[in-house]
N, C-alpha and C positions, 0 to 999 in steps of 0.2 A: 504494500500500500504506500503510496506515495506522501509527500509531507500533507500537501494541501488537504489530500481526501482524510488524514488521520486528525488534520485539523477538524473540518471539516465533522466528523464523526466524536469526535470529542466534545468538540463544541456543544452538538445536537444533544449527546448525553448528557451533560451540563444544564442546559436550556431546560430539558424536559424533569431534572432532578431538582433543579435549585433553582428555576425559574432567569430571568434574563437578569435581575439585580442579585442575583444569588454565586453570582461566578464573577471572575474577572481574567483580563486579557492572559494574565501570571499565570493563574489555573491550567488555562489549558495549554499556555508553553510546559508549565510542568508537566503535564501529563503525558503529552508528545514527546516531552525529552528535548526539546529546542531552549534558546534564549528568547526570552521577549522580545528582542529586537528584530530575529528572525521572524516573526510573528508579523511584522510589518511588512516584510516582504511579498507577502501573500495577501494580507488586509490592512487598509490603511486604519482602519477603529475597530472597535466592539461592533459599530452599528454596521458596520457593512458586513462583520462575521455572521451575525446573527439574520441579515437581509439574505445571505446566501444559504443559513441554514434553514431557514424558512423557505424561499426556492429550491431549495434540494429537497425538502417536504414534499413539496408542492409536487416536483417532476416526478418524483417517488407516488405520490398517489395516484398520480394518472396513470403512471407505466400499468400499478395493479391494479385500476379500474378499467383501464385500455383493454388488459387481457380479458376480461369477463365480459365486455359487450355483447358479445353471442350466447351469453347462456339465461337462461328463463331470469326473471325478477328475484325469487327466492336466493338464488345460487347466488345472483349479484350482491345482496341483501347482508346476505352470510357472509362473504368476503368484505365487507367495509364493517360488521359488526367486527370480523377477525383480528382488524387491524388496531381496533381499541383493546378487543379481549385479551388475544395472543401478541401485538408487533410492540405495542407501548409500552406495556408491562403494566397493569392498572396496582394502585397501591402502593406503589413507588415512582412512579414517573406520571406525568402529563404529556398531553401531545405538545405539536411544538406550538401550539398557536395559544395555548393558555400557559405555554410560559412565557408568554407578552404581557399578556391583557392585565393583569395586575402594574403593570407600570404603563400600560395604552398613553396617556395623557405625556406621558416626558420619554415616548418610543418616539424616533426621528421617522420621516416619512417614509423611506424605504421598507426598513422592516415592518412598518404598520401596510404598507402595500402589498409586500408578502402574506403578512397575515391574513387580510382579507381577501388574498386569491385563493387561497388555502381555503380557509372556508368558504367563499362563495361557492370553490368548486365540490367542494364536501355534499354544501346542499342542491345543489345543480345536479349532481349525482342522483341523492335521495330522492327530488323532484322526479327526475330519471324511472326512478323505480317506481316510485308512486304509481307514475301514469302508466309503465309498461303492467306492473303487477293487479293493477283495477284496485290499487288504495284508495284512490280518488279521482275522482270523476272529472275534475277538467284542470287546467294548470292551476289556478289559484289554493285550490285545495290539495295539489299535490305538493305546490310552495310549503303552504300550511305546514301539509304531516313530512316535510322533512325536516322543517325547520323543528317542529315538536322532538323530533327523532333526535336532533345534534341538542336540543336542550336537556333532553334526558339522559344522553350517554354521556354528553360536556358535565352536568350535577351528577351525575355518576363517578366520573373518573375525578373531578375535586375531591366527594365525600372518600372514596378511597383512597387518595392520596395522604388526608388528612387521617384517614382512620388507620392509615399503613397496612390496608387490606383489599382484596382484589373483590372483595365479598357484598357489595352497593353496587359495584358494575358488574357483575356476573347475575343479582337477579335481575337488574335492570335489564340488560338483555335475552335473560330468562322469559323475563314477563314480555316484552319484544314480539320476542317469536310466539311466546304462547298468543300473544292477542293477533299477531298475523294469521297464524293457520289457523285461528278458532272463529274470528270473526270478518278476517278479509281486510280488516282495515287494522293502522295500528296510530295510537293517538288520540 
């Protein structure tokens, strides 16, 4: 692995652990094993590490939402619930986009432009599913129950982080599925 990507990857660990005021530039030279000053040579700030770790998010979701476009609503459904349950780690980490939003107001505009591509396309997704899977019935209500979906798994993966347990995002997505295939709609 290369300097950048180990940056890169560390960074993203950081972010998601200690949120974006919870780390500093030091950190993850340390971690990488570089000087802080080598640190510059790849990133001019914090803000722009963080703007990239946030688009690496980003391109990362798409590549795994790219691959499932061809398979039924549920199969899609399940892979973006996956990515909260099994990729993030619930209980110890956050996605990358809520280890912003506690400092939203003093984030510089790049990274706050990442963030919200990230999730717009989160719920552009779910929208996605909505209307393929018959959750609802025209785009406004398929906005709706995605947007409901990213509020419950988003208070999900908080309460587990705070609780240092996987066990608020696991029924949460329990209940998910149960109310998908029981009643068709979920929300």
């Amino acid at each position: 692995m290369d300097t950048r990507t180990q940056i890169l990857s560390i960074a993203s660990d950081l972010l998601q652990r200690q949120t974006v005021n919870g780390f500093s530039l030091q950190d993850v030279a340390d971690r990488v094993g570089i000087r802080k000053a080598s640190l510059f040579h790849h990133y001019r700030n914090k803000e722009a590490l963080v703007a990239d770790v946030l688009e690496n998010s980003l391109n990362g979701f798409r590549r795994r939402m790219e691959g499932m476009r061809n398979q039924p609503a549920q199969r899609q459904l399940e892979a973006f619930l996956d990515i909260y349950q099994r990729h993030i780690g619930a209980g110890s980490r956050l996605c990358s986009v809520s280890g912003v939003t506690g400092d939203w107001d003093h984030l510089g505009e790049e990274p706050r432009r990442w963030a919200l591509a990230l999730l717009h396309e989160q719920c552009g997704w779910l929208a996605h599913i909505a209307e393929l899977g018959g959750y609802a019935r025209n785009t406004e209500e398929a906005d709706a129950w995605a947007e409901q979906v990213m509020v419950r798994i988003q208070g999900a993966m908080l309460l587990s982080r705070v609780q240092s347990t996987s066990l608020p995002l696991e029924r949460t997505i329990a209940q998910l599925r149960a109310e998908c295939l029981e009643t068709g709609t979920m929300g």
